[in-house]
N, C-alpha and C positions, 0 to 999 in steps of 0.2 A: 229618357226617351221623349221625343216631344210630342207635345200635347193637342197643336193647333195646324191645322191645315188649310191656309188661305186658300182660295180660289179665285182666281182674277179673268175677270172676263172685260173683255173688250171688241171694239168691232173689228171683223175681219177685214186684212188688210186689200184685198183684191176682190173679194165679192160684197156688193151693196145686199142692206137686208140681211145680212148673215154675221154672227155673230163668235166668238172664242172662248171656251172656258176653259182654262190651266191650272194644273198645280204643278211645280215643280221640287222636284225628290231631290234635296241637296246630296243626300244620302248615299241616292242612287247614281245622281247626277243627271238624271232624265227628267223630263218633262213630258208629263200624261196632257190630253188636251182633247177638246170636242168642239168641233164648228159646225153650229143649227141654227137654223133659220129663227125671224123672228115672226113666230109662230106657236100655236099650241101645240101640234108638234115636237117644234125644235123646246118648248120647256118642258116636256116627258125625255127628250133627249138629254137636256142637261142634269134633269132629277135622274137620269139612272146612270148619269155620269158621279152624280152625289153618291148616289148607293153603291156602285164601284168602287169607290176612294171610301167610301164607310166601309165595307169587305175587307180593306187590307187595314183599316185602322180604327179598328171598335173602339177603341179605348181614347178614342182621339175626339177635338171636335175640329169639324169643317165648315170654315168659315166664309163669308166671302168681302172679296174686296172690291167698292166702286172704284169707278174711275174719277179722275178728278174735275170731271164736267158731268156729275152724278146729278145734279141741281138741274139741268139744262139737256140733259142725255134725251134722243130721237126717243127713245123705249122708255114708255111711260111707267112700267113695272119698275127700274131706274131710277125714277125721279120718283118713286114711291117710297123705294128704300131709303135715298138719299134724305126725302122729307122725315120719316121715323127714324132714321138715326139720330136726326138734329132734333127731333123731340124725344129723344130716351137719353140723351147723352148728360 
C-alpha cells in the first residue's frame, strides 16, 4: 500500500490571492483539493484539509510539494519551506 501522500499546492488559476492544495488518488482516480486564501484563515483551511487526508490514511505520511518557483514564491511561508529544505537536504 503506499506510504506517501504529496500534496501540491499551487496558485489558483482565476483568483488572485487565493491559493490550491491537491492530492490526487491514482487509486481512486480522483483528485481531493481545497482553494483558501492567503490568509490565517485559508492556513486552518489547508491544516484541516491535512487532517482529512490523515483520516483516510493513518498509516501514511503526507507530504508536501513546492512549486518550482518555491525560492522566489509571492507567499513567504513558501519561500520558507523552500529555504529549510535546502538546508536539511
Amino acid at each position: 500500500m503506499k506510504q506517501e501522500f504529496p500534496i501540491r499546492i499551487t496558485a489558483h488559476p482565476s483568483k488572485p490571492d487565493r491559493f490550491v492544495a491537491c492530492y490526487e488518488s491514482e487509486f481512486l482516480g480522483a483528485t481531493y483539493a481545497v482553494d483558501f486564501p492567503n490568509s490565517i484563515t485559508g492556513a486552518v483551511a489547508l491544516y484541516h484539509f491535512i487532517e482529512m487526508l490523515k483520516t483516510r490514511y493513518p498509516e501514511g505520511k503526507v507530504t508536501f510539494c513546492l512549486p518550482p518557483d518555491a525560492q522566489t514564491h509571492a507567499v513567504e511561508a513558501v519561500r520558507d519551506a523552500a529555504l529549510m529544505e535546502r538546508l536539511y537536504k
